[in-house]
C-alpha positions as CSV (number, residue, x, y, z in Angstrom):
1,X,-4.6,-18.7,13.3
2,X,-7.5,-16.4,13.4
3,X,-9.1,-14.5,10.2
4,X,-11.3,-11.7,10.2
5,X,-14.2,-12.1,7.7
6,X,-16.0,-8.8,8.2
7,X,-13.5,-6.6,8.3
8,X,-10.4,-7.4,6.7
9,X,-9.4,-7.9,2.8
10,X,-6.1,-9.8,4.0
11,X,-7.8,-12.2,6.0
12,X,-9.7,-13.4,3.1
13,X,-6.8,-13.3,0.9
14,X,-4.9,-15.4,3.5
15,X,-8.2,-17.5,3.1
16,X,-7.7,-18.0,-0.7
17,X,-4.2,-18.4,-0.4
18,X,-4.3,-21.6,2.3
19,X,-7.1,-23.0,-0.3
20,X,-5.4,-22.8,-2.8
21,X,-2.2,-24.1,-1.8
22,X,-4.4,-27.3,-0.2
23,X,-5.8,-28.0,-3.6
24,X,-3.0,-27.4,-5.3
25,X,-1.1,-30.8,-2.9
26,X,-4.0,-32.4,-3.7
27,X,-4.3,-32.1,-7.2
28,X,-0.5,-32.9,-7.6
29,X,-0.7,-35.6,-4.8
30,X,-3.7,-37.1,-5.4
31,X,-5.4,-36.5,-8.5
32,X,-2.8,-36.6,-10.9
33,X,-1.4,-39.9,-9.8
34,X,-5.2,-41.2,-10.1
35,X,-5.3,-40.0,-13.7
36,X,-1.7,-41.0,-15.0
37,X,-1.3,-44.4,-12.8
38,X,-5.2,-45.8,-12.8
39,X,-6.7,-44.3,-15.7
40,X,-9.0,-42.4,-13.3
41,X,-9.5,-38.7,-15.2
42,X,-12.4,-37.3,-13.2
43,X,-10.6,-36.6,-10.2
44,X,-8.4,-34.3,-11.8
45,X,-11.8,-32.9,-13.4
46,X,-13.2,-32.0,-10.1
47,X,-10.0,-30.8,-8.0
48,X,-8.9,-29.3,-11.4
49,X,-11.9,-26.7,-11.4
50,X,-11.9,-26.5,-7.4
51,X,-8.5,-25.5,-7.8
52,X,-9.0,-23.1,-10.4
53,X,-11.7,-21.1,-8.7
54,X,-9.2,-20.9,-5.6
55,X,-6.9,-19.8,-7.7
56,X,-9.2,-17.0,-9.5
57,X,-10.2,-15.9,-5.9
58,X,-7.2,-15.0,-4.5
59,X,-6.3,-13.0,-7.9
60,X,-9.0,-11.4,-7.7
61,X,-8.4,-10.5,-3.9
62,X,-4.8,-10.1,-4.7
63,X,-6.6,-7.0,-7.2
64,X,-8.7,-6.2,-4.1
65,X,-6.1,-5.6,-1.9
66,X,-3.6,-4.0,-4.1
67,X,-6.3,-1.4,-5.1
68,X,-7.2,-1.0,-1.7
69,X,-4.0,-0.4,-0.9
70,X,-3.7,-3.3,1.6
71,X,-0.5,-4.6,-0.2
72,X,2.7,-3.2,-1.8
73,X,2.9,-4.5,-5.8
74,X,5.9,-6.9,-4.4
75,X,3.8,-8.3,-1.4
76,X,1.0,-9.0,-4.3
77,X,3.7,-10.6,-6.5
78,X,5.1,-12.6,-3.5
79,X,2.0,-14.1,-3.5
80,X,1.1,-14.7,-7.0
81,X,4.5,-16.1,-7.2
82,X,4.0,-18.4,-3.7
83,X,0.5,-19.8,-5.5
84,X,2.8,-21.4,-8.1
85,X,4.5,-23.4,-5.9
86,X,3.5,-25.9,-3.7
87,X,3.9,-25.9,-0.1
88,X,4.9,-22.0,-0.5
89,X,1.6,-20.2,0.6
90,X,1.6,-22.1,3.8
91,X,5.3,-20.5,4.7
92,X,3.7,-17.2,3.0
93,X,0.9,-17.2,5.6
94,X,2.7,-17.0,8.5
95,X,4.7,-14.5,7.4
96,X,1.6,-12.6,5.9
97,X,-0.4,-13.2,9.4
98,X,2.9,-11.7,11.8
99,X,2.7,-8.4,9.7
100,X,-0.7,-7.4,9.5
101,X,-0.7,-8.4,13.7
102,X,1.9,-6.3,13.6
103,X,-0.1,-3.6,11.7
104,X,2.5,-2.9,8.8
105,X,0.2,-4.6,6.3
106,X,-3.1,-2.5,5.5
């Protein structure tokens, strides 16, 4: 898996998208159980707002790429819809990383 920092709007958003996705497991794997099971709140303070600003990233690279024209509207709300649930923007990555290899994504 290789990402192009410099040069490429999709590589970040596939950036976004893997962080996301990560915080996401570990906010419902980890965090929540500490909150609901041993009265433990913070943790889902802290992954809470790490998630959120992985979450706000890749929308706003989502609106990067879209007006860029890196992305169809459908890819963009493939992955909108893929950051809502979990596991999905791991399979979405792969998929995402085979077409712009393939150059039929930006």
């Amino acid at each position: 898996m290789t990402f192009d920092f410099k040069h490429s709007l999709l590589s970040r958003l596939r950036v976004f998208s893997l962080l996301d996705g990560i915080s996401y497991l570990i906010l419902l794997g980890f965090a929540m159980p500490l909150k609901y099971l041993a009265d433990q709140p913070l943790a889902v303070r802290i992954v809470g707002s790490l998630h959120g600003f992985f979450f706000l990233a890749l929308c706003w690279y989502l609106l990067r790429c879209l007006l860029a024209k890196k992305l169809t509207f459908g890819w963009c709300v493939l992955v909108f819809v893929c950051a809502l649930i979990p596991l999905a923007p791991f399979f979405l990555d792969r998929k995402l990383h085979e077409k712009e290899e393939k150059g039929e994504l930006g």
